[in-house]
N, C-alpha and C positions, 0 to 999 in steps of 0.2 A: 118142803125142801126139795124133793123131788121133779116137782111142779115146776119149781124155780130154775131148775136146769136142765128140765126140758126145753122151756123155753129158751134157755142159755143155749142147747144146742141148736134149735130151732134159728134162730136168731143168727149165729155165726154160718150154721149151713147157706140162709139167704143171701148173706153177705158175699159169700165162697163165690155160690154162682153171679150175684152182678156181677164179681170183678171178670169174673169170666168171660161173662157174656159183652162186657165193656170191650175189656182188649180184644174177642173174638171181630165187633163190630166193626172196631177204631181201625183191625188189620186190614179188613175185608172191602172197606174202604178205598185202600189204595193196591188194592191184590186180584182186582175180580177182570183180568184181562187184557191184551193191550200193551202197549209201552213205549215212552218215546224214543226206543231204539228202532221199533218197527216204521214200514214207511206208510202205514196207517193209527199209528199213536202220535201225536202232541203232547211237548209237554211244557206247562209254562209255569212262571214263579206266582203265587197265588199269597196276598196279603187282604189282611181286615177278618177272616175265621178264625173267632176265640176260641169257640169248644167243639166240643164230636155232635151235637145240635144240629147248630148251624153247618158243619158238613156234611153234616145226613139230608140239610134241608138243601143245599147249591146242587150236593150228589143227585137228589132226586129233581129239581129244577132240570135240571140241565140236560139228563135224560130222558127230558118229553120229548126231546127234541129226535124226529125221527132219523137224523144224519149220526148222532152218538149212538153208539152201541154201551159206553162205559167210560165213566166218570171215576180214577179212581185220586183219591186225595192221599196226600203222604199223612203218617202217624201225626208227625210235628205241624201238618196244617200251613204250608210253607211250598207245599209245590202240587201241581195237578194233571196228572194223565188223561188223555182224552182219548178211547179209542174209535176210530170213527166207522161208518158204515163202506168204508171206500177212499181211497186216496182222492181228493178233492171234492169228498161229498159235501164237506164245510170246511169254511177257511178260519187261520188264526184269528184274525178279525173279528170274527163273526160270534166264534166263543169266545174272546175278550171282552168283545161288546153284550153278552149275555151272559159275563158274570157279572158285568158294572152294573145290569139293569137290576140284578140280582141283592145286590149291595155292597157288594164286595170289587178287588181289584187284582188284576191278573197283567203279564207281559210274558213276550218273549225272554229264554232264558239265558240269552244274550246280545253282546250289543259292540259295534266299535265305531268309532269315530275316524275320518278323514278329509282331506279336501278334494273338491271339484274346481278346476283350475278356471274353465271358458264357460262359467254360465255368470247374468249380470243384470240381468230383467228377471218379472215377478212371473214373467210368461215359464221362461228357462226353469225355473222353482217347481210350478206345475207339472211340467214335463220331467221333469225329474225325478218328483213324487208317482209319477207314474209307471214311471220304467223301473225304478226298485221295485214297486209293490207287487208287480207282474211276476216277479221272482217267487217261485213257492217257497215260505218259511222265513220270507224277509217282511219288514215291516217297518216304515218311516219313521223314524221317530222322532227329530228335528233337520231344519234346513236353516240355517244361517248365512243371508245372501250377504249379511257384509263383511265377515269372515271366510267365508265359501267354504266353512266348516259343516258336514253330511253325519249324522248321528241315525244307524241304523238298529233293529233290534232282529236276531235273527237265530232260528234253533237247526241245529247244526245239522242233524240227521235229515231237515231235509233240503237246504244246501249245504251240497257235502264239501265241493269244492270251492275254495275261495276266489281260485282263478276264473269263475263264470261270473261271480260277481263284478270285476272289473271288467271281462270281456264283455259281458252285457252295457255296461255303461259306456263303455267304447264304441259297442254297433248301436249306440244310440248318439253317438256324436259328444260324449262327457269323456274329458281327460281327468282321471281319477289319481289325485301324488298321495300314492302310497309308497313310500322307499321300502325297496328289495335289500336286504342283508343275506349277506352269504357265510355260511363258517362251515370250514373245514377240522373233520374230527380226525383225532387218528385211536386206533384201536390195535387190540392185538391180534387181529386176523381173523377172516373168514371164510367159508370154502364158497365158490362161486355159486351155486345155487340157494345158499345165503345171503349174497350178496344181491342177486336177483329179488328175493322176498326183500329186503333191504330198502331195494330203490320201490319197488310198489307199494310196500306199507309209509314209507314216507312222505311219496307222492298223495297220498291218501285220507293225511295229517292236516285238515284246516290250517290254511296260511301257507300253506309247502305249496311253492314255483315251481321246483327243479331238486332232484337229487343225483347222484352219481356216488359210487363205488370203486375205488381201485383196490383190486386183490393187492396187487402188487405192490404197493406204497403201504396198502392197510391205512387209508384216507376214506373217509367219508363227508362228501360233499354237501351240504343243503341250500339253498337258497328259499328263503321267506319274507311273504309280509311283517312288514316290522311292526310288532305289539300284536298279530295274529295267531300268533301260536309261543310257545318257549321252548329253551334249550332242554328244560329237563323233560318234556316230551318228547323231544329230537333223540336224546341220549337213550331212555327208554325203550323206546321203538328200535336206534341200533342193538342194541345189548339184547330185549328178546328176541329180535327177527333172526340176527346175525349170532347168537350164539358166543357171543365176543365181552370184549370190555371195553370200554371206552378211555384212556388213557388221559387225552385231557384236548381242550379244542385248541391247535394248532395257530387258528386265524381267520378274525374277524372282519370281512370285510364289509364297511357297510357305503351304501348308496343313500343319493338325494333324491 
């Protein structure tokens, strides 16, 4: 009887530590450095890894590569940090292209759609594919030359601003119709150096053109790409920068 629950403890003690050592690994994973906040972590949506296995086996793949410093995978097996040895030691591409070799499938962790108004030859497509992909953190991902509809994938951290991406396609001769929307918020007031952090954090907001503050009215301006960003990001950003509330948005104007 004795015997029998020795091994009884024996038995649940083993138990104790796999779990242990499971979640210790499964964490360690996606924790060991890095991040795609920094301007040397990637980080992209990562589908086709069923278990902690097979992430153990992409994780260690992937850092033979002397450009990675750290490979880290989320719990859920759904998203993957890359930290690299240097800002443009390897490109998104290139770790895409060696998790696919890998078996699995990886993108950018976003993406939006628009048109290109004056391209209409297979040549103009090329050159087009070109001039995005030049963009660090952008990445082609359809061209539809008889809609003249542009489907890009692109991680935000490291095109920060959305206005370079149209500028870019402009100094390359592409008229990019993205309609500008503007709303006007009104709040219950801020003290000007408020209002300062204000207009720079929302300047700073992917998809934000233009912002503006009036103390005096207690208006808050923004101007965006329209489906670039949203209002309850806009509102957010007034309320903690500005110290204020946001009352309700005044007027919507929107452009073609």
């Amino acid at each position: 009887m004795k015997i029998a629950c020795k091994y009884k403890t024996i038995l649940l003690l083993l138990l104790s530590v796999s779990f242990v050592l499971f979640n210790t690994i499964s964490n360690k994973l996606y924790a060991c450095g890095g991040g795609g906040s920094s301007p040397d972590g990637i980080t992209l949506k990562l589908r086709g890894v069923n278990d902690l296995a097979e992430a153990i086996q992409l994780k260690a793949t992937l850092q033979k590569n002397e450009a990675i410093k750290c490979a880290n995978i989320s719990p859920h097996k759904t998203e993957i940090c890359i930290s690299t040895l240097c800002p443009g030691a390897i490109t998104e591409e290139q770790i895409i292209k060696a998790i696919k070799d890998a078996g699995y499938d990886a993108s950018l962790p976003d993406y939006l759609t628009f048109k290109i108004d004056n391209f209409i030859h297979e040549s103009d497509v090329k050159r087009l594919r070109e001039c995005l992909d030049e963009l660090p953190g952008v990445t082609t991902a359809n061209i539809d030359l008889n809609t003249k509809d542009i489907t890009i994938n692109y991680y935000e951290g490291w095109i920060r601003f959305a206005r370079k991406i149209v500028k870019t396609l402009e100094d390359n001769g592409f008229k990019a119709i993205v309609p500008i929307d503007t709303i006007t918020f009104e709040t219950e007031g801020m003290a000007e150096v408020d209002a300062h952090d204000v207009r720079a954090y929302l300047l700073g907001i992917f998809g934000v053109s233009g912002s503006d503050v009036d103390i005096g009215t207690n208006e808050v301006k923004v101007s965006f790409y329209r489906g670039w960003t949203t209002k309850e990001k806009l509102i957010k950003t007034i309320e903690e920068r500005g110290n204020t509330k946001v009352k309700h948005d005044l007027m919507v104007l929107k452009t073609s």
